[in-house]
C-alpha positions as CSV (number, residue, x, y, z in Angstrom):
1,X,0.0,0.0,0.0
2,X,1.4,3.5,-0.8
3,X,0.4,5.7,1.9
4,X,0.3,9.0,2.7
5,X,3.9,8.6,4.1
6,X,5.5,6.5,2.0
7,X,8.4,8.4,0.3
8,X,11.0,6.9,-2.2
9,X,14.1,5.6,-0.6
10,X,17.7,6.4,-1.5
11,X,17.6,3.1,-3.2
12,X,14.2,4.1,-5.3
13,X,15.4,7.0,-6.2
14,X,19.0,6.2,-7.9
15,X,20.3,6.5,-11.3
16,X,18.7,5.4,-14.5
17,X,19.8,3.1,-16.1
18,X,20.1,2.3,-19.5
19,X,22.1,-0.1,-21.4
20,X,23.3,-1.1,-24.6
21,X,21.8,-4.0,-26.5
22,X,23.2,-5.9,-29.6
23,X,21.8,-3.2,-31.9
24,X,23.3,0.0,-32.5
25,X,20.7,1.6,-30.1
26,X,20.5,1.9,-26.0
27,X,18.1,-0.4,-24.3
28,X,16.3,1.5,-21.7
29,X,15.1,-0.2,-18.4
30,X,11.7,-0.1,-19.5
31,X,8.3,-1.6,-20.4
32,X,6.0,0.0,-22.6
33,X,2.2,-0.9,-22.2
34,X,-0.7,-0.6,-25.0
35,X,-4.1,-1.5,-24.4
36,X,-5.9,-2.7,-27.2
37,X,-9.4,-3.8,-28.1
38,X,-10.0,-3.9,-32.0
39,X,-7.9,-0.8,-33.1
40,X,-5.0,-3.0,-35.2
41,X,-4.8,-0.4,-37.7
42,X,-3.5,2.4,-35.0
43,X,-1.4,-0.4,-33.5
44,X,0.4,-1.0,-36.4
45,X,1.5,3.1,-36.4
46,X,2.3,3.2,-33.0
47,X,4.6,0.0,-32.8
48,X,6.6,1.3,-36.1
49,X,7.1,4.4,-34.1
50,X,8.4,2.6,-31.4
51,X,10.3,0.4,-33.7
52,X,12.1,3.9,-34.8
53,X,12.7,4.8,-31.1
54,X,16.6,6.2,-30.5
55,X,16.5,4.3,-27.4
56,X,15.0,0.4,-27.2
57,X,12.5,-0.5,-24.4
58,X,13.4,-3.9,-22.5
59,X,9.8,-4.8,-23.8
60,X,6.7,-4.0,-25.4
61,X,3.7,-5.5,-24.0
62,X,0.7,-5.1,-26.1
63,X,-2.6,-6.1,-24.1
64,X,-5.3,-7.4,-26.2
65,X,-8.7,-6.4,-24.5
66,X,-11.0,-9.6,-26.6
67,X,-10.1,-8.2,-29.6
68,X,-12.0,-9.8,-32.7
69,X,-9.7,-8.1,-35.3
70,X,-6.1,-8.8,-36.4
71,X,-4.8,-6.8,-32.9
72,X,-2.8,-9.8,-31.9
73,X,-1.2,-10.9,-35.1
74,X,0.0,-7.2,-35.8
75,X,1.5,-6.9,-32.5
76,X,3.2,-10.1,-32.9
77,X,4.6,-9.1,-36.2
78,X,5.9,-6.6,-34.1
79,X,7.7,-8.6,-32.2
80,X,5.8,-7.4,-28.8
81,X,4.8,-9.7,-26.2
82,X,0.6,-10.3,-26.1
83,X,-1.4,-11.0,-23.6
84,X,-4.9,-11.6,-23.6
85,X,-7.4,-10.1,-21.4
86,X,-11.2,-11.1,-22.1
87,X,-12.8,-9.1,-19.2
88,X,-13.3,-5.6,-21.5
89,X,-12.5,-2.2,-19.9
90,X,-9.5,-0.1,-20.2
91,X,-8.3,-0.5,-16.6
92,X,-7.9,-3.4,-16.4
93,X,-6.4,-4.1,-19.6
94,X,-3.7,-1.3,-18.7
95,X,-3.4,-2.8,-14.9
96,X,-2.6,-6.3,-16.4
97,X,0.2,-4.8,-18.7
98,X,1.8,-2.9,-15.5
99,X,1.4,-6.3,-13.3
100,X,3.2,-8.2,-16.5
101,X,5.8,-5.7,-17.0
102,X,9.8,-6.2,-16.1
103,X,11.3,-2.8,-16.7
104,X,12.3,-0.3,-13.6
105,X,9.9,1.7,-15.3
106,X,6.5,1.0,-17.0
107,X,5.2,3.4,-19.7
108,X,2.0,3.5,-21.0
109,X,0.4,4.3,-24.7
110,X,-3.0,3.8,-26.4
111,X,-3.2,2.5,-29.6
112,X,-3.4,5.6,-31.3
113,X,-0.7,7.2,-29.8
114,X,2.2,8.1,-32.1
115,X,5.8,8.9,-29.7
116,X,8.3,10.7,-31.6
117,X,11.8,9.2,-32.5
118,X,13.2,10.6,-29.0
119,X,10.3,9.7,-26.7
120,X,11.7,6.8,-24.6
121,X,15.2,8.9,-24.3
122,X,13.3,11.7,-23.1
123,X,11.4,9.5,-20.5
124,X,14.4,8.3,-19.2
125,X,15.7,11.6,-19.5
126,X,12.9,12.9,-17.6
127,X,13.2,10.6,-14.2
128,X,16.8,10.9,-14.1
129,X,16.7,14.7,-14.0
130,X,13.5,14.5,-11.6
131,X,14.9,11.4,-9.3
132,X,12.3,12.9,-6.7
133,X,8.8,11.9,-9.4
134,X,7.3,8.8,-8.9
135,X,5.8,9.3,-12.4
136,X,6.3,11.4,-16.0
137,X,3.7,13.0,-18.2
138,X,3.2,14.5,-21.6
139,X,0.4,16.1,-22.9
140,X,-1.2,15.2,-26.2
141,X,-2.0,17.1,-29.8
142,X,-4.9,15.9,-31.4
143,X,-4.3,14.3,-34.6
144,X,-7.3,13.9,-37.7
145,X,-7.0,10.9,-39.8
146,X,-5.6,12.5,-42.4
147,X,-2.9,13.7,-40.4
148,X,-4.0,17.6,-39.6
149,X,-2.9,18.2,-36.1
150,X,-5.5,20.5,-34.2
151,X,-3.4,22.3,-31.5
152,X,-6.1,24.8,-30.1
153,X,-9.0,22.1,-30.2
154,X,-6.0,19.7,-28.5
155,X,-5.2,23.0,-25.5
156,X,-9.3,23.8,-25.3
157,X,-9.5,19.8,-24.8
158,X,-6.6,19.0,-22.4
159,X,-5.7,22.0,-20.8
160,X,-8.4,21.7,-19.1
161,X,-8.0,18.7,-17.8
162,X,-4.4,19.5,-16.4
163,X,-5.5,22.1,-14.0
164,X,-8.4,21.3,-12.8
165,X,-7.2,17.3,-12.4
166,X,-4.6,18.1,-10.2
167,X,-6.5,21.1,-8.8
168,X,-8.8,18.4,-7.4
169,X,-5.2,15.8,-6.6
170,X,-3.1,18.3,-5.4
171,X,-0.6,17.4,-7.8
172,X,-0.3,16.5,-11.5
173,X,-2.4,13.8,-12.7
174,X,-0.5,11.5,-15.5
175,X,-2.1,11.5,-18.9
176,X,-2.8,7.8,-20.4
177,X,-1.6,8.8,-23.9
178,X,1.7,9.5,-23.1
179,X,3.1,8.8,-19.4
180,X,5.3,6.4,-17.1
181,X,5.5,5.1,-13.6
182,X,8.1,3.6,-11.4
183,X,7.5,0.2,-11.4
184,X,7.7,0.4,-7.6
185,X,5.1,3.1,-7.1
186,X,2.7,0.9,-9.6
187,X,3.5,-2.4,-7.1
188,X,2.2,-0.2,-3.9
189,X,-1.1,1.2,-5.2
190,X,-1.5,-2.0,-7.8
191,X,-4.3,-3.5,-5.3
192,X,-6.0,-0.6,-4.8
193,X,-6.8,1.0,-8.1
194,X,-10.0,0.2,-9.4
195,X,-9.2,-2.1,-12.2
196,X,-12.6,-3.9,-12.5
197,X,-14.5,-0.8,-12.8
198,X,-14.5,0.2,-17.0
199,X,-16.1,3.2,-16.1
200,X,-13.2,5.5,-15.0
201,X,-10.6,7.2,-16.5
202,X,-7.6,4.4,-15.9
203,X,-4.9,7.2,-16.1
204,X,-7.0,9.4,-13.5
205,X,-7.8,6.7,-11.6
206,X,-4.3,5.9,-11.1
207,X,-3.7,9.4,-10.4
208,X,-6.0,9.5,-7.4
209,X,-4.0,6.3,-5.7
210,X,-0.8,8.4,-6.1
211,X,-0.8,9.9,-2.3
212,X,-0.5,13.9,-2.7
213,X,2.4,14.6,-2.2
214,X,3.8,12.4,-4.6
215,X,5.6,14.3,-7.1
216,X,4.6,13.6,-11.2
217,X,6.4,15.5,-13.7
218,X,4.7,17.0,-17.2
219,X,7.3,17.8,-19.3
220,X,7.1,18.9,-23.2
221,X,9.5,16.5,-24.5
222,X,6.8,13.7,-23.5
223,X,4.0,15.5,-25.3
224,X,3.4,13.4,-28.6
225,X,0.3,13.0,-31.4
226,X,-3.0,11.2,-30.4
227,X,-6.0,10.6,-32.7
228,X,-8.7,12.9,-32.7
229,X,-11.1,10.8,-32.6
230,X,-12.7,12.0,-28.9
231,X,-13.7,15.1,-30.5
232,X,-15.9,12.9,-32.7
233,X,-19.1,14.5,-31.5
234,X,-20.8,16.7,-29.0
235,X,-22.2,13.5,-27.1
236,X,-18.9,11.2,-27.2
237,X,-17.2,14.7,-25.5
238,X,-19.5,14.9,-23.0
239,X,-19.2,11.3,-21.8
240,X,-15.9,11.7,-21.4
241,X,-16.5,14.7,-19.2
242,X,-18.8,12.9,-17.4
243,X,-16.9,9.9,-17.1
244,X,-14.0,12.1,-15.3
245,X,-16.4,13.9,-12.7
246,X,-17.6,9.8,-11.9
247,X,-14.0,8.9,-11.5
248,X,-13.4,11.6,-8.8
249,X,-16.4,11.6,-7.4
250,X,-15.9,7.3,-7.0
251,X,-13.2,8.4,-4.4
252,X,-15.2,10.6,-2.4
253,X,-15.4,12.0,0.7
254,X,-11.7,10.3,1.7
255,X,-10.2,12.3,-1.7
256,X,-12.0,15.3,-1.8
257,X,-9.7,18.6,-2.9
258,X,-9.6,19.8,0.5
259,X,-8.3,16.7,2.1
260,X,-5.7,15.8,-0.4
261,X,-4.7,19.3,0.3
262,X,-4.6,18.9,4.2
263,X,-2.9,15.5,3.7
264,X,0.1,17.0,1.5
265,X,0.5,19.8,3.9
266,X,0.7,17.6,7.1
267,X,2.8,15.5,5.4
268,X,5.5,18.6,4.4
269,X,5.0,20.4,7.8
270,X,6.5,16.8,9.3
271,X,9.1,16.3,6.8
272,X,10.5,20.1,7.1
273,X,9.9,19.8,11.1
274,X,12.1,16.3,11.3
275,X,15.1,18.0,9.5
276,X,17.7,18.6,11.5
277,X,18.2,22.1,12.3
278,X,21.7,24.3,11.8
């Protein structure tokens, strides 16, 4: 259980490591994790962005969510690893990948998400210039079909959802599209997330089980292309804004604003107040 007190250890927090494979490129201590459920053709575009990475991941682990189209032979092809999960929801397709995954550090795409060349380095870049985060975030620009990116419709959209997310967490919440965890700070909130429940947000939810004063980086260099596919229509908008006010209000009163903000503020008072004094 990650509790309110629970703070990375000297041994957490150390350097990241990354090594180098039999390729020409780095390997980075990392697992990448893609949900999937019938979306083969945006898999396909996201693994051959991987495949282009300047820095390997020690794995890719490509969930299939039931799929009933060619999901798990493209992701072979890929040379990922597949697993099968038949109960449907996002949650716990993405919680199955994290539980599977190896790497010191677990990062997480959709289907649709396209990283640029220098995504994972800048990942790894991120922790090991942040050794205090428990996780990393980019943002996301939305992305038509044709390949017309939309960057006001992607800051009216996400923007958003960035301040008034950790507004309500008292710090920033992780966006699904394009973020990473410490494996360790997945393993002590892993049994309390709510993984069976397809009606939350799986990247806010995982947010919320992040204590608040844990520390979660958005950086830039982590912000990459997304379909823009949510901005479909007026009504598939507004049930994802309505899906995001149930996935707060799931974790009420115990994570209401004003408590998460008490909580971080006791726990900083008795972290100043133990330091030795001059």
């Amino acid at each position: 259980m990650y509790s309110d007190s629970a703070l990375p250890s000297a041994a957490d927090t150390g350097p990241t490591e990354v090594a180098r494979g039999g390729s020409d490129r780095p390997i980075a201590d990392l697992s990448i994790v893609i949900p999937v459920r019938d979306d083969a053709e945006f898999l396909s575009r996201c693994l051959d962005a991987l495949a282009a990475q300047t820095v390997s991941p020690r794995e890719v682990i490509v969930v299939d969510n039931d799929s009933s189209d060619s999901t798990a032979v493209v992701a072979h092809q890929a040379g990922a690893r597949v697993i099968t999960q038949t109960e449907v929801g996002i949650p716990i397709s993405s919680a199955t990948g994290y539980d599977a995954a190896s790497g010191r550090f677990i990062a997480r795409l959709d289907a649709d998400s396209v990283p640029h060349e220098r995504w994972i380095e800048n990942v790894v870049g991120v922790f090991a210039e942040h050794p205090e985060a428990v996780a990393v975030t980019g943002s996301g620009v939305l992305e038509t079909e044709d390949g017309d990116q939309r960057p006001h419709a992607s800051r009216a959209y996400l923007d958003p959802y960035f301040a008034l997310v950790k507004l309500a967490l008292a710090h920033e919440p992780v966006f699904g599209s394009a973020m990473a965890i410490r494996r360790w700070a997945w393993e002590r909130i892993s049994g309390e997330v709510c993984r069976h429940d397809a009606t939350v947000h799986d990247d806010m939810d995982l947010s919320i089980h992040l204590p608040p004063q844990a520390v979660v980086i958005r950086d830039d260099r982590l912000t990459i292309p997304v379909s823009a596919r949510p901005m479909d229509s007026k009504r598939s908008m507004a049930y994802r804004v309505w899906r995001g006010v149930y996935s707060l209000a799931k974790h009420y009163p115990k994570e209401l604003p004003l408590n998460r903000w008490m909580r971080r503020a006791r726990v900083h008072y008795r972290a100043r107040t133990a330091e030795p004094s001059r």
